[in-house]
C-alpha positions in Angstrom: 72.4 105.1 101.5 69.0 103.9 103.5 69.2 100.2 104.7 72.9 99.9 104.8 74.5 97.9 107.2 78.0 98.5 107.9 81.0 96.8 108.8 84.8 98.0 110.2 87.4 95.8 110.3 90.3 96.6 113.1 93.8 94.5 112.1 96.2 95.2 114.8 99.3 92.9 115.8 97.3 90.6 118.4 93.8 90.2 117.0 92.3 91.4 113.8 88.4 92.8 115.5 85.1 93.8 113.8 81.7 95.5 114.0 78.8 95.4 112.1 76.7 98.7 112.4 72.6 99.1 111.4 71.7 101.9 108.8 71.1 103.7 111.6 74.5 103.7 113.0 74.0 101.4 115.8 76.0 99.0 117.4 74.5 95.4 116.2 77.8 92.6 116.4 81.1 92.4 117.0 83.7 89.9 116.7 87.6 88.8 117.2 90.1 86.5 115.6 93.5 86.3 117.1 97.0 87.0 115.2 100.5 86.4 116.4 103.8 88.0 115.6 107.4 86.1 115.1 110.4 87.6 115.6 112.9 86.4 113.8 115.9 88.3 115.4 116.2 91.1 118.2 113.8 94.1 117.7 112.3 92.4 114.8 108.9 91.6 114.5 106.8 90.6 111.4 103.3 88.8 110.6 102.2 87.1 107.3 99.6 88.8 105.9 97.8 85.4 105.3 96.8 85.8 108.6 94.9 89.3 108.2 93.3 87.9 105.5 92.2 85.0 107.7 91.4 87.0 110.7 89.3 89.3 108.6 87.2 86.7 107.1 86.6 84.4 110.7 85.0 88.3 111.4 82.9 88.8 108.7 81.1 85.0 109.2 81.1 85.9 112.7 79.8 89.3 112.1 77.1 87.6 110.2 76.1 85.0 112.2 75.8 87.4 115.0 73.4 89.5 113.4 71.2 87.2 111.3 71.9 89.1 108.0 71.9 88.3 104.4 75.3 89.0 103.1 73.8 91.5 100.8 72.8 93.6 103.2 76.2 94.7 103.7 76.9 97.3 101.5 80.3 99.0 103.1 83.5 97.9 104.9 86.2 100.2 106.2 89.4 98.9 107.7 91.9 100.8 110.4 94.6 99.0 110.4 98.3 99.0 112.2 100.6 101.6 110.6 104.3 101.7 109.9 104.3 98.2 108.1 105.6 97.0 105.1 104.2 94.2 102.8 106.5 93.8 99.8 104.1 92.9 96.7 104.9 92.1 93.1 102.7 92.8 89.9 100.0 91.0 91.0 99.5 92.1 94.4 100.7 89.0 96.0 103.3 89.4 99.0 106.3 88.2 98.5 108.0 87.9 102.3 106.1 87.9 105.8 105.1 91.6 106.5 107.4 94.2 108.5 105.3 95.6 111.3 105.3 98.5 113.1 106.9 97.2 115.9 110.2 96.4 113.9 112.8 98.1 114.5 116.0 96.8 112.3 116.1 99.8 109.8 118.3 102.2 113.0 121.3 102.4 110.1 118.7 103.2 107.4 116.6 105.9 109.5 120.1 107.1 110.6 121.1 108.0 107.0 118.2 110.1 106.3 119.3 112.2 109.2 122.4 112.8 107.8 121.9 113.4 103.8 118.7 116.4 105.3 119.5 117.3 108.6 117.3 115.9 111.9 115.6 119.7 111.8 114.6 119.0 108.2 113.5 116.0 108.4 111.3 116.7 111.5 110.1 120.1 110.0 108.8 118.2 106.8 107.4 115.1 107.8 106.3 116.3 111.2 107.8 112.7 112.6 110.9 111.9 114.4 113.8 110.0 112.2 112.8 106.7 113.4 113.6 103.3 112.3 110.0 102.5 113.0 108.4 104.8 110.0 108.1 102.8 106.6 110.6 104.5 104.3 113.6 103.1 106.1 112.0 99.6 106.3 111.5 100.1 102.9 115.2 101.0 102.6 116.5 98.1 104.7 114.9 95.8 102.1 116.5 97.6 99.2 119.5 96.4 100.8 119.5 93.8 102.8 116.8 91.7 100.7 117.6 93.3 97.1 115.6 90.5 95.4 112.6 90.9 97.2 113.1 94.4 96.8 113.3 93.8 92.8 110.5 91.9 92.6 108.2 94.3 94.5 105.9 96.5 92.3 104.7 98.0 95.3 106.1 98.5 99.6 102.3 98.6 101.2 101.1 99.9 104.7 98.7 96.7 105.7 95.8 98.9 104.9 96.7 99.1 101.3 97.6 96.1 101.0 94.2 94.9 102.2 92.3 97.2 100.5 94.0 95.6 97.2 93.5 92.3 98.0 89.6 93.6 98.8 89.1 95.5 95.9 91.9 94.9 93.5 92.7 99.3 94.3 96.2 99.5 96.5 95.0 102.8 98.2 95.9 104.7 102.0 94.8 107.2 103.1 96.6 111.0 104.4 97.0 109.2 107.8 99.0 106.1 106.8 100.8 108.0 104.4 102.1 110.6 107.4 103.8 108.2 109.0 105.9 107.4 106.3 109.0 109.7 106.5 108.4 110.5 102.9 105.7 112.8 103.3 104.9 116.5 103.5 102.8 116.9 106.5 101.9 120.5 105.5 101.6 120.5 101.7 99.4 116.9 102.5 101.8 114.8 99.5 104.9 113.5 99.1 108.2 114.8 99.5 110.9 115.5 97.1 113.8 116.1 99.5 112.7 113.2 101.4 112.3 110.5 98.6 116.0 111.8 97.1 117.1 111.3 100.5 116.0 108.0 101.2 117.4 106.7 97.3 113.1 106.0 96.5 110.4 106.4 94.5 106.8 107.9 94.7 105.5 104.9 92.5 106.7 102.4 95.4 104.3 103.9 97.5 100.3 103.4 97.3 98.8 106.3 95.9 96.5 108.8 98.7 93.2 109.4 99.0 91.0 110.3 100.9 90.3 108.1 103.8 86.4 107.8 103.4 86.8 107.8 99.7 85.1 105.0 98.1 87.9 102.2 96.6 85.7 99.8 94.5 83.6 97.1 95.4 84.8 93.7 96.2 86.9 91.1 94.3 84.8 88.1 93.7 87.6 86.2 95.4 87.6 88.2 98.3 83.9 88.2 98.5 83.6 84.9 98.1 86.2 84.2 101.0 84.6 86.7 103.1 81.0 85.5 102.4 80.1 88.8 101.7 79.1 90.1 98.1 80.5 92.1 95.1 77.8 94.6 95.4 79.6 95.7 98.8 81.6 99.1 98.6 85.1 99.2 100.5 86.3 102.9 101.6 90.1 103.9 101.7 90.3 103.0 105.6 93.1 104.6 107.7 95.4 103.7 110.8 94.2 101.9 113.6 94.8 104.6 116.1 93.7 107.2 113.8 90.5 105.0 113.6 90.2 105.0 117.5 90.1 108.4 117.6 87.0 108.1 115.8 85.7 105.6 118.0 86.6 108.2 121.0 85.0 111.1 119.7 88.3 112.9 119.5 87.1 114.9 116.2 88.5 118.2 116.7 90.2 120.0 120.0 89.8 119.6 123.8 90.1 115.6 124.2 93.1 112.8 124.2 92.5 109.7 122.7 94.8 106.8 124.9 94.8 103.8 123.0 95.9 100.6 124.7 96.8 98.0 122.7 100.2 96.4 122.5 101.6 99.8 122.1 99.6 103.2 123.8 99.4 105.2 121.3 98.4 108.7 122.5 97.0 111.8 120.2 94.6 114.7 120.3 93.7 117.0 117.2 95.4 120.1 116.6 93.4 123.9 115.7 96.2 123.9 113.4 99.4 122.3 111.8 101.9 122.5 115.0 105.2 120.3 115.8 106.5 119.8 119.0 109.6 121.6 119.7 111.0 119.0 122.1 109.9 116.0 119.4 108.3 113.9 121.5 105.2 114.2 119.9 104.0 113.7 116.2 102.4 115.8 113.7 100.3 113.1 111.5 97.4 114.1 109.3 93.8 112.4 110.6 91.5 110.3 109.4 89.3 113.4 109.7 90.3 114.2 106.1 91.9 117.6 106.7 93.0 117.7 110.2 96.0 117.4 112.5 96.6 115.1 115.1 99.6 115.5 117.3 100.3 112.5 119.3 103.1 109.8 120.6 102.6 106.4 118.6 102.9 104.2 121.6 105.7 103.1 124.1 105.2 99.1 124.7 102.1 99.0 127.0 99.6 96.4 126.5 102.9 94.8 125.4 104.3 95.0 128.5 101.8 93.1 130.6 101.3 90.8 128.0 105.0 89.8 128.6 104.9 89.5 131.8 101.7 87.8 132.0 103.9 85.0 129.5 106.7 85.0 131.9 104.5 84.3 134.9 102.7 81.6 133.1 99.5 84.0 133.8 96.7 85.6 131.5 96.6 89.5 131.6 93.9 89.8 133.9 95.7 88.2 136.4 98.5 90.4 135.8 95.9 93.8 136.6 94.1 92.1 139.6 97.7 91.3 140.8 98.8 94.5 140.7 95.5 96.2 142.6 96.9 94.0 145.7 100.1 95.9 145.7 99.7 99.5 147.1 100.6 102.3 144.8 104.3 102.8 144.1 104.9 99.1 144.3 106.9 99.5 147.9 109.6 100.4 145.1 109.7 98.6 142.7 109.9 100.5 139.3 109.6 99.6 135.6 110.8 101.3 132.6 108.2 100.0 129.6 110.7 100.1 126.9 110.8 96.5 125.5 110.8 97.5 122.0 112.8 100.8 122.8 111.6 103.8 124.4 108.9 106.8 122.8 108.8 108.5 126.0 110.1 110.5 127.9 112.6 110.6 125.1 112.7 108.3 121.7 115.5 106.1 122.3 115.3 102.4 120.1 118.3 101.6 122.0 116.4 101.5 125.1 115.1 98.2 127.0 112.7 97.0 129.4 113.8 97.8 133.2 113.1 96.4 136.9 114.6 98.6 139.7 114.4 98.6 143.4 113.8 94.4 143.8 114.2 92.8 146.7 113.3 89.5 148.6 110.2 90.7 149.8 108.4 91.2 146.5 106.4 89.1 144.6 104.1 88.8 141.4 101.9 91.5 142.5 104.7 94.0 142.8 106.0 93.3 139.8 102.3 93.4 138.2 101.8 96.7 140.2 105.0 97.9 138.5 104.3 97.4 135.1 101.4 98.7 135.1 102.5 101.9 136.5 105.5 102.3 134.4 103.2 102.2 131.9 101.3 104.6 133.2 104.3 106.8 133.8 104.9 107.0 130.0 101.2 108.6 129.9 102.3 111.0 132.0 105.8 112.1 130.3 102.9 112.4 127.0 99.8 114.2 128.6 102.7 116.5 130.3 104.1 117.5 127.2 100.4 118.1 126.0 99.7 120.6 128.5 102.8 122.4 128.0 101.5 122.9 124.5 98.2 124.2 124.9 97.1 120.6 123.9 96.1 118.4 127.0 92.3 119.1 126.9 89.7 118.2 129.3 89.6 114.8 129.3 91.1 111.5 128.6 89.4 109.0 126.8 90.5 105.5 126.9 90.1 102.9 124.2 91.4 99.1 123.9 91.7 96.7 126.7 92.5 99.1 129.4 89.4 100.5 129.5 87.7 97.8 131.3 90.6 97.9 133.8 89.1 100.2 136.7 92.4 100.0 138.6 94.5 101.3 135.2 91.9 104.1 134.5 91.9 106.0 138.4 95.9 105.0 138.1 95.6 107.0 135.1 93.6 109.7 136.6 95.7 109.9 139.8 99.1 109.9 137.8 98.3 112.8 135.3 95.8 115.0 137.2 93.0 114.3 134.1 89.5 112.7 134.4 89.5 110.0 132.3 86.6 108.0 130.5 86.7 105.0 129.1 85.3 104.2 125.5 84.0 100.5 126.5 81.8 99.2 123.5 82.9 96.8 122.2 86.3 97.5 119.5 86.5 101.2 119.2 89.0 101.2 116.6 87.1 98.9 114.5 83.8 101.3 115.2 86.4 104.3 113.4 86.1 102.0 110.5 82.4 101.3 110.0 82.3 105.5 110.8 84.4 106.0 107.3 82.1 103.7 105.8 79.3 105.3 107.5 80.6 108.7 105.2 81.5 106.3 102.2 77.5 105.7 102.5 76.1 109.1 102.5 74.9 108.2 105.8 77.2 111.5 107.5 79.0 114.3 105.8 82.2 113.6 107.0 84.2 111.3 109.8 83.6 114.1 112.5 80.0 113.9 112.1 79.7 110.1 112.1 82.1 110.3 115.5 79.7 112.4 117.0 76.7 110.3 115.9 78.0 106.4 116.5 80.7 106.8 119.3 79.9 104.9 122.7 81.1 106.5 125.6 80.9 105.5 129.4 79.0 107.3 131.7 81.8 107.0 134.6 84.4 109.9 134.5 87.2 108.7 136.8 88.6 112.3 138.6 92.0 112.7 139.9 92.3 111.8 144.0 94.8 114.2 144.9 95.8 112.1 148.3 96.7 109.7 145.5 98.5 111.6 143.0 101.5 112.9 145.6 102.0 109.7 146.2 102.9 108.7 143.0 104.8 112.1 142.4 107.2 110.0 144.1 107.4 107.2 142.2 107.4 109.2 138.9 110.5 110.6 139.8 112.2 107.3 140.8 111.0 106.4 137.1 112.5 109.3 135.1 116.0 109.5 137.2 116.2 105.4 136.5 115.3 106.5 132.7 118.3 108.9 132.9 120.5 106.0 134.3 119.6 103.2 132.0 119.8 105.4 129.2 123.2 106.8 130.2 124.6 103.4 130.0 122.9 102.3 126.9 
């Protein structure tokens, strides 16, 4: 549609981000509002949605400001937002508890039980996802359960991009993406599952209905255009996840590249020829916001997380924590951290799991431990991109997105530890640039999300290659970290 400006709207667990885009595709504004997450008991975590819908419209006024824009210049918005939620709704869309999120992980009796009415093979061989009790349907379960009068009174269990979408448009949609990662759906016959939903005791009209993720949903609410000083002339697209989103905003479109993601957790994914599962289960098999294609992937051990905690327990802000670390030399003079403070995605899924220092002594400090975390962290990456390669999968290149791509030290470290040249996506909120992209198609402005990847993704010029010096010496320190794994695990 000539003249449209654009906007994409990244809600994640820390900050809800946006963009707005020209109607040629370019870059012109970008802005952040910060979230927080309680957690009301251990390995809970949940947010109110109030404050999406808040953080969302502090971006839109910003994204306007920014740009000097009439309002009605705006004619799309697309959102990638966090997967694996829950919002509980009733008739009239309202939620009716704070939101599950993602990082939740109460529902281990619920995701255990699906195990045994199908089988783990089954399950896996359907869904494409490991029996977690981070995946929807046994959140979804748990409140059944534990919460049966909430669970009553909900008309609908939304991912946070449906339930946004409705509160945009008045249309509680998701896309193939979000809808893959909720253990309820057939990864190869792209709907839900029948076996699954018996399984799990649910039904299909719980769950928002799937389309496709550039699909247009409707045009704004006059509430919610009203709120977000945009107007009800603007056209909302189905969105998708938010690293599904960074994908886009990495240019990881079709085979040959991995998308990193580092937010609070690293997501890591890169798109599949064809419909494959991982033998050994430590990756995924999702569908993509590439309507049509597969992408493999781990959805994130505790990384940005992980600094972010220790940067709270050292009184510090994270950039302390990375310029900390760059005065310790590589391998931390020992010191080695497991990244598993929400449980552990890699080498092995294991929610039982827990954050780990080894090898501590007198003579280290902050920038040991700093050094540590971050390499632990980066250890993970290596158990994924490992696993990649042994599957035909690992590509050329990795490209990084989120706040670790500005981190010099993190991206060689990164390099060094899995023998790939990395390049970092560093305009400004990737993820949300995925959902101005599926607006971008929702506007006739591409033919389809690959296209409008290729077009509108920012890439930077520096490739950071492997120093081989530099990569035996943290051969050693990997191995410290996966026989320490083996221990922790072993007495877990």
């Amino acid at each position: 549609m000539a003249g449209s400006h654009l906007i994409g709207i990244d809600v994640g667990s820390q900050s809800v981000k946006g963009v707005l885009c020209g109607p040629d595709g370019a870059l012109r504004a970008a802005a952040a509002h910060p979230c927080t997450m309680v957690h009301p008991a251990p390995g809970w975590a949940e947010q109110d949605p109030a404050q999406w819908r808040a953080g969302i419209c502090a971006v839109v006024h910003d994204l306007l400001a920014t740009a000097t824009i009439a309002p009605s210049q705006v004619t799309h918005i697309g959102l990638a937002c966090q997967v694996d939620g829950v919002v509980a709704v009733d008739r009239k869309l309202r939620p009716l508890r704070p939101a599950i999120i993602w990082l939740d992980k109460r529902a281990v009796t619920q995701a255990s039980r699906v195990v045994d009415a199908l089988g783990r093979d089954a399950v896996f061989e359907t869904t494409g996802l490991v029996a977690d009790a981070s995946h929807t349907a046994p959140k979804v379960m748990w409140l059944r359960e534990e919460e049966p009068a909430v669970f009553r009174e909900s008309a609908l269990l939304l991912p946070p991009a449906a339930y946004l979408l409705a509160w945009l448009t008045g249309r509680p949609l998701q896309d193939h993406a979000n809808a893959s990662s909720s253990l309820v759906y057939d990864v190869a016959a792209r709907g839900w599952s029948e076996p699954l939903l018996s399984a799990t005791g649910l039904d299909a009209e719980l769950f928002a209905p799937i389309a496709a993720s550039h699909e247009i949903a409707g045009r704004l609410l006059a509430e919610a255009a009203a709120e977000t000083g945009l107007t009800t002339r603007c056209l909302a697209v189905v969105g998708t996840g938010d690293e599904h989103a960074a994908a886009l905003g990495a240019g990881v479109v079709g085979p040959g590249l991995i998308a990193d993601v580092t937010g609070t957790a690293e997501p890591v994914a890169t798109v599949a020829p064809e419909l494959m599962l991982d033998s050994q289960r430590l990756l995924e098999t999702h569908a993509h916001a590439v309507d049509g294609a597969i992408l493999v992937e781990n959805p994130g051990f505790v990384s940005g997380g992980s600094i972010l905690w220790l940067a709270t327990v050292l009184g510090a802000g994270q950039p302390e924590i990375l310029s900390w670390a760059g005065e310790a030399p590589p391998g931390s003079d020992g010191v080695t951290f497991l990244p598993a403070l929400s449980g552990a995605t890699a080498p092995r899924w294991n929610d039982r799991m827990r954050g780990t220092f080894h090898g501590l002594s007198v003579s280290h400090d902050r920038r040991h431990l700093s050094r540590a975390v971050v390499e632990g962290c980066v250890y993970a990456l290596r158990d994924i991109t490992t696993r990649l390669q042994a599957m035909g999968l690992a590509g050329t290149e990795i490209r990084v997105v989120g706040g670790g791509a500005r981190s010099a030290l993190w991206l060689q470290m990164k390099a060094d530890m899995c023998g790939l040249p990395v390049r970092p996506v560093p305009g400004p909120e990737p993820t949300a640039l995925g959902g101005a992209m599926l607006a971008a198609v929702g506007a006739g402005m591409f033919p389809d999300a690959g296209a409008a990847a290729r077009h509108m993704a920012l890439l930077g010029e520096r490739r950071y290659e492997p120093q081989p010096d530099r990569s035996e010496r943290y051969d050693e320190g990997y191995d410290r970290y996966r026989r320490l794994f083996d221990a922790v695990e072993a007495i877990t």
